[in-house]
C-alpha positions as CSV (number, residue, x, y, z in Angstrom):
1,X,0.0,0.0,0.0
2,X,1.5,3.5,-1.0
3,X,1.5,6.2,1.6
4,X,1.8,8.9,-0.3
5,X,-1.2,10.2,0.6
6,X,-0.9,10.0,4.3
7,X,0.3,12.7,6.8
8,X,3.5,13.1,7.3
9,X,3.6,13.7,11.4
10,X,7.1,14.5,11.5
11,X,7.0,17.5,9.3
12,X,6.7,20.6,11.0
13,X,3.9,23.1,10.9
14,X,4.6,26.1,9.0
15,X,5.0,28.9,11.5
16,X,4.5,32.7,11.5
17,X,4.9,35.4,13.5
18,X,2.1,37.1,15.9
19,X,4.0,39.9,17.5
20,X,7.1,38.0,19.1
21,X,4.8,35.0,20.0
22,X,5.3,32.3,17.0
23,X,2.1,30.8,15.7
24,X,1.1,28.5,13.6
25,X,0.2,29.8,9.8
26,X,-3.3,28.8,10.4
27,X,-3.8,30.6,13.6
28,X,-2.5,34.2,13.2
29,X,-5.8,35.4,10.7
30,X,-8.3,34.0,14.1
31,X,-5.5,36.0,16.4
32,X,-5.8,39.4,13.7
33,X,-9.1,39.1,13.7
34,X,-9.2,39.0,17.3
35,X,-7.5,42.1,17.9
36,X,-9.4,44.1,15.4
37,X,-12.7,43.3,16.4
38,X,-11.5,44.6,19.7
39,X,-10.5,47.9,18.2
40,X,-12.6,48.8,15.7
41,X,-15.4,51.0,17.3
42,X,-12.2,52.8,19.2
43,X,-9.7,52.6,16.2
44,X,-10.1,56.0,14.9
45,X,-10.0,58.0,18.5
46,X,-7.5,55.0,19.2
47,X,-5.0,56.4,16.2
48,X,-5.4,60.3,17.3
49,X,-4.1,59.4,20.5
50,X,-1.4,57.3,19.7
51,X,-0.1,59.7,17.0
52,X,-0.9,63.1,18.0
53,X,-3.4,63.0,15.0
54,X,0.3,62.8,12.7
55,X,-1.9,59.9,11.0
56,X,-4.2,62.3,9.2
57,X,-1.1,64.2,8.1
58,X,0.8,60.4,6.4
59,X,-2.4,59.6,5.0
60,X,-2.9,62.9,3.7
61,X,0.5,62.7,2.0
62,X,0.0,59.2,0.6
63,X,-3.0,60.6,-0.9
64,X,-1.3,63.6,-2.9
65,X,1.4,60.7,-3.7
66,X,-1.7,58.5,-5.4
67,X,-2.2,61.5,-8.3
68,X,-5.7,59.7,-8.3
69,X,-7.6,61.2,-11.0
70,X,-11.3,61.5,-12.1
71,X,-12.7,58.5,-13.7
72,X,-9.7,56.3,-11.9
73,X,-10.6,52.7,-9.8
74,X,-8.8,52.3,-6.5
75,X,-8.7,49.8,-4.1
76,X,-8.2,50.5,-0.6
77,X,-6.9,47.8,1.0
78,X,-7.0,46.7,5.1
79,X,-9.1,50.4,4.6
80,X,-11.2,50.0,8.1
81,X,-12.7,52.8,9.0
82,X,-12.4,54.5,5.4
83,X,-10.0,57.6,5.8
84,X,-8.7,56.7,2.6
85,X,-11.6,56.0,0.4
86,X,-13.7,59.3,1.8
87,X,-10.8,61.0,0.1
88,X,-10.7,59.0,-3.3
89,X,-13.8,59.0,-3.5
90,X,-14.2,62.9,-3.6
91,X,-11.1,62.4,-6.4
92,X,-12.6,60.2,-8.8
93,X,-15.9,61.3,-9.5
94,X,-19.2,59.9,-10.4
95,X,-17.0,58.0,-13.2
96,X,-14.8,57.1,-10.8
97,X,-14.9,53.8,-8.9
98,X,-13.5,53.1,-5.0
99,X,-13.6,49.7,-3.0
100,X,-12.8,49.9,0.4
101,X,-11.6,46.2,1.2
102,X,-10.1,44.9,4.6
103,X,-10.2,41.0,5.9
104,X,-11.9,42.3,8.9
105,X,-16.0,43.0,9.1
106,X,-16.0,44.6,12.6
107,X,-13.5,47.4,10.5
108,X,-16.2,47.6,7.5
109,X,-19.0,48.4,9.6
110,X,-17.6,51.3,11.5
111,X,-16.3,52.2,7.8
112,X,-19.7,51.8,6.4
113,X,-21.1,54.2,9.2
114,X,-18.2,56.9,8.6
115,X,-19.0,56.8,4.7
116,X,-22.9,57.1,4.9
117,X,-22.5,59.5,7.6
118,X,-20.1,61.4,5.4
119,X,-22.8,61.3,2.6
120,X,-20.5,58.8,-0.1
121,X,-22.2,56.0,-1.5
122,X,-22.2,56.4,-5.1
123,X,-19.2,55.3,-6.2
124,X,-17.5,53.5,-3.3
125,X,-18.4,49.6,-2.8
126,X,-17.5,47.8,0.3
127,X,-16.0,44.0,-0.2
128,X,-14.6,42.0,2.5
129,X,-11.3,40.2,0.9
130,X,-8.1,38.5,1.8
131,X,-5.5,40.7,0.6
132,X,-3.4,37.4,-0.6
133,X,-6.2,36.3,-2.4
134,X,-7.7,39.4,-3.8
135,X,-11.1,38.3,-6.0
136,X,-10.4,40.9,-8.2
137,X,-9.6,40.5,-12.3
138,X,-6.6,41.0,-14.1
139,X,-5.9,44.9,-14.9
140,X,-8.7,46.1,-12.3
141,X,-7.1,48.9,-10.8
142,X,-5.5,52.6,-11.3
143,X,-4.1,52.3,-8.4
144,X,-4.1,49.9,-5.0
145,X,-3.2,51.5,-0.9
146,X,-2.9,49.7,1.6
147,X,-2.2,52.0,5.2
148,X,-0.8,50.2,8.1
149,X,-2.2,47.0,7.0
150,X,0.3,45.0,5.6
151,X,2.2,43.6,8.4
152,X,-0.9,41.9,9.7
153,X,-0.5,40.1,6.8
154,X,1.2,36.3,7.0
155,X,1.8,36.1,3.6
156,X,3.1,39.4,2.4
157,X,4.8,38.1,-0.8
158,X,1.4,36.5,-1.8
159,X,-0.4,40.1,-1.4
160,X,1.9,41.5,-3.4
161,X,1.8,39.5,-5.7
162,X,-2.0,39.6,-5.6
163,X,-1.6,43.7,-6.1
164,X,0.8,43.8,-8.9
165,X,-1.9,41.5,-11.0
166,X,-4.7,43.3,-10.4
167,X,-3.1,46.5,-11.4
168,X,-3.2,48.0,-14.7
169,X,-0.2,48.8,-16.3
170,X,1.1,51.8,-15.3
171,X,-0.6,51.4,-12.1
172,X,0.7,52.1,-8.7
173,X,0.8,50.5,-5.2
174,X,1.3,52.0,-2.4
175,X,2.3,50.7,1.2
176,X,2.1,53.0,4.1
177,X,3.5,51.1,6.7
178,X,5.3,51.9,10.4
179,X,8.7,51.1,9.4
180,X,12.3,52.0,11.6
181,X,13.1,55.2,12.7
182,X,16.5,56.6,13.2
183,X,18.8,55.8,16.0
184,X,18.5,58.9,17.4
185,X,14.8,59.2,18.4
186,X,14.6,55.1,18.5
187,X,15.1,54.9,22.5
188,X,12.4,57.3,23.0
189,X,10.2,55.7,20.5
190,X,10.2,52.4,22.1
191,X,9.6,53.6,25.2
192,X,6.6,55.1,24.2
193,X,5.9,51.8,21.9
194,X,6.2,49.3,24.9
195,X,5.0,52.0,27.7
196,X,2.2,54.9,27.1
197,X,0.7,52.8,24.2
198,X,-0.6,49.9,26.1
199,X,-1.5,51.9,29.0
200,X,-3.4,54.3,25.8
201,X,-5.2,50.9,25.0
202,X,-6.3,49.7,28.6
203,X,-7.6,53.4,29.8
204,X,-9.2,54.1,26.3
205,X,-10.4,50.9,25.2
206,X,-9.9,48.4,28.0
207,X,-7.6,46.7,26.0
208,X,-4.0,46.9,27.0
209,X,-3.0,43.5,25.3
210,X,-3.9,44.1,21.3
211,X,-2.0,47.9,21.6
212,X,0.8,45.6,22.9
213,X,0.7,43.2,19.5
214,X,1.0,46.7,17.6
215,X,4.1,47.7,18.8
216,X,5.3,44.2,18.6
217,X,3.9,43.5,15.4
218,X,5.8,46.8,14.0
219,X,9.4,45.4,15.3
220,X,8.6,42.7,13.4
221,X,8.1,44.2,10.1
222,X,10.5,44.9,7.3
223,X,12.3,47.7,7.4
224,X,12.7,50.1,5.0
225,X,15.2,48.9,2.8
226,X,14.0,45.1,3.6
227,X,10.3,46.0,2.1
228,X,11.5,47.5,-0.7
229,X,13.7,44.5,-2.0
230,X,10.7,42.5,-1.4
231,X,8.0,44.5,-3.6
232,X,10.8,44.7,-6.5
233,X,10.9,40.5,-6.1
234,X,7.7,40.7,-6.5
235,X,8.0,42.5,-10.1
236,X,6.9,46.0,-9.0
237,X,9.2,48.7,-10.9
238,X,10.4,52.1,-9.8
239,X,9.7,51.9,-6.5
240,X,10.9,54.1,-4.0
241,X,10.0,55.4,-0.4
242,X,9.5,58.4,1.6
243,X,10.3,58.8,5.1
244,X,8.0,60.2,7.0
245,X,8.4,61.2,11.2
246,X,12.1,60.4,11.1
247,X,11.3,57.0,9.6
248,X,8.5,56.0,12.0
249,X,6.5,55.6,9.1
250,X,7.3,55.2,5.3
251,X,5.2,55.4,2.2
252,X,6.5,53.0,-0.3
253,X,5.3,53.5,-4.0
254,X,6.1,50.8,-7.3
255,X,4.5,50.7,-10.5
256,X,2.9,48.0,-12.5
257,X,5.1,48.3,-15.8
């Protein structure tokens, strides 16, 4: 009898990263999902806090970066609460097309709320989607974002992968992403990371613990340098990044050729 279609019980489970706790593959989505639907009805209030409201300013920036135009399609990816799509929305018009996507449906309800109340619902559609596995066509997309999302993601070559085909040429990603700052403000940074954030989380949201997984989860990350050899593996062109708050966060940007 063959058994080449059994188990093989000595071969060992594919792991991943969940902050510095190592999971299996299988369980960090349930343990991302977990956090999220903790945070989503304090996210935004969560994110003015924890910044100083500097979020609005790098999303603002990544934004002007797009060059979104009227009649364009985006796709917002890990969008929550919808500060991106409001804004693309307004950019591409009536011709225009926006999807606000993230993994997460707690996240798409408080951004359903924030769009209706905002009055957009023409031309913004709301799809719940795994960014490695995006459901999308070939050539969908002017241009794809994705802010502070992708390093919740276990597979990150796969959703980039899964970016660069649903782009149309001459389309552009672009990954705004807590990255490493410089050595200079790195020792205050950390203790702010490991310190006021989780104390933040457990006075604001009674959740000390998933504010802990963010500033784990961001040492964890590629850097700067790191991400961008990884999106040109991936077969994104020109791409470049900006650093933004001393290289707290960066804005990375490649093209679909």
């Amino acid at each position: 009898m063959s058994d080449k279609h059994m188990p093989d019980n000595n071969k060992p489970t594919d792991t991943t990263h969940f902050g510095y706790k190592t999971v299996s593959v299988d369980e960090k989505a349930g343990h991302v999902k977990g956090v999220f639907d903790s945070v989503a009805s304090n996210y935004d209030l969560m994110n003015d806090l924890m910044s100083g409201g500097l979020h609005r300013l790098w999303k603002r920036f990544t934004i002007e970066q797009a060059g979104v135009r009227a009649g364009h399609s985006v796709l917002d990816l890990a969008g929550g609460t919808g500060d991106l799509a409001r804004a693309f929305s307004k950019r591409v018009g009536a011709k225009g097309v926006v999807v606000l996507a993230d993994i997460n449906r707690a996240m798409l309800e408080q951004g359903r709320r924030r769009l209706v109340d905002a009055g957009i619902s023409g031309n913004v559609s709301i799809a719940q989607v795994n960014a490695e596995k995006l459901p999308f066509a070939d050539n969908s997309f002017d241009c794809i974002t994705i802010a502070f999302g992708l390093r919740n993601v276990t597979d990150k070559e796969s959703a980039l992968a899964s970016m660069l085909r649903t782009l149309k040429p001459g389309g552009k990603a672009m990954i705004l992403e807590f990255s490493k700052p410089g050595n200079a403000i790195k020792p205050a940074y950390d203790l702010y990371s490991f310190t006021v954030l989780p104390a933040l989380g457990k006075l604001v949201a009674n959740d000390a613990d998933s504010y802990k997984y963010l500033a784990e989860s961001i040492r964890m990350h590629p850097d700067q340098e790191a991400l961008l050899g990884i999106m040109q593996d991936a077969g994104f062109e020109r791409c470049r990044y900006h650093n933004l708050a001393g290289g707290i966060v960066a804005l990375h940007v490649g093209y679909r050729i």
